[in-house]
Residue, then its C-alpha position, 0 to 999 in steps of 0.5 A: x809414414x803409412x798412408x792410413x796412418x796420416x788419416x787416422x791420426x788427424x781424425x783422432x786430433x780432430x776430436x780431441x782439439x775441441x775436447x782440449x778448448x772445452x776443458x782447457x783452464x783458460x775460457x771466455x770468463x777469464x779473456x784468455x782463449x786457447x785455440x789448439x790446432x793439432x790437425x794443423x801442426x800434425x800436418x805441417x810436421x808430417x809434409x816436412x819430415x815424411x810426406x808432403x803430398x798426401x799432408x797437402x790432400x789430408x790438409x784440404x781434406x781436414x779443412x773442409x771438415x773444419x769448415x763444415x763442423x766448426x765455422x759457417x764460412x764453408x773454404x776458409x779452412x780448406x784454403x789455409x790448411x793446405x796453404x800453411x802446410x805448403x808453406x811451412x814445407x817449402x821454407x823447412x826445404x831450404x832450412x836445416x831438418x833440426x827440430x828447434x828450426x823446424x818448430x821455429x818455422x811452424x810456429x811462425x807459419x801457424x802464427x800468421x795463419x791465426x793472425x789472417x783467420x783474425x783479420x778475415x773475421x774481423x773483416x766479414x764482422x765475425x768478430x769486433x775484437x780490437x787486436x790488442x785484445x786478440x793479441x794478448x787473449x788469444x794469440x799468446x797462449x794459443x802460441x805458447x800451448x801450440x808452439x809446446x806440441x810442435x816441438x815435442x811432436x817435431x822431434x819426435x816425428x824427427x827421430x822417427x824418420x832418422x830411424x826409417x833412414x839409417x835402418x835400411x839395409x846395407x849391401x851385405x848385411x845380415x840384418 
């Protein structure tokens, strides 16, 4: 994938995660809440089907931006982006490249990263949230509107990336 491609597209989903909570059906009111994480999906999907070294820099670059606009703590986020990104790579490795276990894998990683981000905070008295309410409040949708874009955007970077293999050109072709 393009070098300035990765950066722009994370920049883009950047400003649309907070768009999407803000105008999402879900909010405080109703005890649901839908956390996206786009940047973090993109990126995780980006290190296991294309580029794993620059995903890992934007990661980091991506989660001190997070930190900075979103959260007082400045390094929580420029901790776990690159960790979660390295280790959905690393376990996509020794997996098949199928986009079900790709996604299977992603989403259990990204389900992990929310349950440390709720433990920190409820440890630093971020938040007093009992986690049965987390779980069912926040966790389960922000799974479920999450896990639906890793997949679609699974199988679509999958088949990008198919076709960047099998278009190389042949000894003696005329293509």
């Amino acid at each position: 994938m393009n070098r300035i491609l990765i950066p722009f597209i994370c920049l883009v989903l950047f400003f649309i995660e907070p768009i999407f909570s803000l105008f999402s059906p879900f909010g405080p009111d109703g005890g649901l809440f839908i956390i996206p994480r786009f940047v973090l999906i993109f990126l995780m999907m980006t290190a296991i089907y294309t580029d794993r070294l620059h995903a890992v820099i934007w990661a980091f670059v991506f989660g001190v931006m997070h930190d900075v606009f979103f959260l007082d703590i400045i390094g929580l986020y420029a901790l776990l982006f690159p960790v979660a990104v390295l280790a959905a790579s690393f376990a996509a490795m020794r997996a098949d490249e199928h986009p079900v276990v790709t996604s299977g894998i992603g989403f259990a990683v990204l389900l992990l990263f929310e349950v440390i981000l709720y433990w920190v905070f409820s440890l630093i008295g971020f938040t007093d949230m009992a986690f049965g309410a987390f779980f069912t409040g926040r966790l389960l949708p922000t799974a479920a509107v999450n896990g639906l874009l890793m997949l679609a955007l699974a199988f679509g970077l999958y088949s990008y990336e198919w076709k960047v293999r099998n278009s190389r050109y042949e000894i003696g072709s005329f293509r």
